[in-house]
C-alpha positions in Angstrom: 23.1 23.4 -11.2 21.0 23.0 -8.0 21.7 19.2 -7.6 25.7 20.3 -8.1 25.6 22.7 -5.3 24.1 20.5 -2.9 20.6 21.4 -2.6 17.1 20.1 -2.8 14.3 20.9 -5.2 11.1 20.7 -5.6 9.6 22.0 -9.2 5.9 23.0 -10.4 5.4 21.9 -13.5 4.0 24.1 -15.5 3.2 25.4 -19.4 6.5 26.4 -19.6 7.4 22.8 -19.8 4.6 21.4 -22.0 6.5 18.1 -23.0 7.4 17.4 -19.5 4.2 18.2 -18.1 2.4 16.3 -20.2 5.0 12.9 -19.9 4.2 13.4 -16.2 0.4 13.8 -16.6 0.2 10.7 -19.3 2.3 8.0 -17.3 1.9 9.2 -14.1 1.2 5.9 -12.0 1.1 6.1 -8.1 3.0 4.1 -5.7 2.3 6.0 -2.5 -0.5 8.0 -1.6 -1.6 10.7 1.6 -4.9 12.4 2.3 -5.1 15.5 4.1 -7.7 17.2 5.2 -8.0 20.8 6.8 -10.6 22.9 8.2 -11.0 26.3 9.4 -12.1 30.5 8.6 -15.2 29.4 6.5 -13.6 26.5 4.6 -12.7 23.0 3.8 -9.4 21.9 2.0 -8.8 18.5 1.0 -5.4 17.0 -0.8 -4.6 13.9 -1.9 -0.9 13.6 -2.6 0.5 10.8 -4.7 4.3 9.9 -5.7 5.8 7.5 -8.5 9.4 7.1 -8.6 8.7 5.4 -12.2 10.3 7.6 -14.3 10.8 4.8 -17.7 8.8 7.1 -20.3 9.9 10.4 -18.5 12.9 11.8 -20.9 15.9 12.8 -18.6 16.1 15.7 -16.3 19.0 16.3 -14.0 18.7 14.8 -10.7 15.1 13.2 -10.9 14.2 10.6 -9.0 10.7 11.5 -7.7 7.3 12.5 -9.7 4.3 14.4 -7.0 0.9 14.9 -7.9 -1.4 16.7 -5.7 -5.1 17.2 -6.1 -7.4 19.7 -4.2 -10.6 20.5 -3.4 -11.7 23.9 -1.5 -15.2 24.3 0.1 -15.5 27.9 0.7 -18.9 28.2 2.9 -20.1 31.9 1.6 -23.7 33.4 2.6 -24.8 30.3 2.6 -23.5 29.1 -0.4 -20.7 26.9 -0.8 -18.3 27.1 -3.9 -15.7 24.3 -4.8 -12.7 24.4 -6.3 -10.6 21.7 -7.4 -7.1 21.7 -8.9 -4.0 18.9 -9.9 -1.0 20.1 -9.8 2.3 18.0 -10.6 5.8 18.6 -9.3 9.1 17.2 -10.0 11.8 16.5 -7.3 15.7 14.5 -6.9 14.3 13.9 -2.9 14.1 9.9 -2.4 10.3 10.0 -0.4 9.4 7.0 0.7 6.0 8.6 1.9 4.2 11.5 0.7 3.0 12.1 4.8 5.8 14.9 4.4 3.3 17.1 2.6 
């Protein structure tokens, strides 16, 4: 319905789509990949974005074209003590990127 009406998207991917998410976490293979690093107010983020456009053991879903995995890390400096947190997140997309360097 999105795709029909002439927009974009950009999906999480979630729990709510376990057999998709999982496809996506098993074959994800990347063909382009961006690091990005920010720092300010006490704290370090770092991502490292990736995209595959291999979608062969991905089962259909309207408009796909692009799989996008991000990874994080968060230095918060605290009292001096600094806590990390990482995180992956996936998304799904119909945009064509030819770079992640959008992100």
């Amino acid at each position: 319905m999105i795709v029909n009406s002439g927009n974009d998207y950009i999906a999480a991917l979630k729990g709510n789509q376990p057999t998709l998410f999982q496809d996506v976490k098993t074959n994800f293979i990347p063909e382009f990949t961006c690091n990005q690093i920010n720092k300010g107010h006490g704290r370090i983020e770092k991502r490292h974005v990736s995209i595959c456009k291999n979608l062969d053991c991905i089962r259909p879903w309207p408009g796909l074209t692009t799989l996008i995995k991000v990874q994080s890390e968060r230095q918060v400096f605290t009292h001096n003590v600094i806590e990390v947190t990482t995180q992956t997140r996936y998304y799904i997309s119909h945009l064509l990127f030819d770079s992640p360097r959008i992100w």
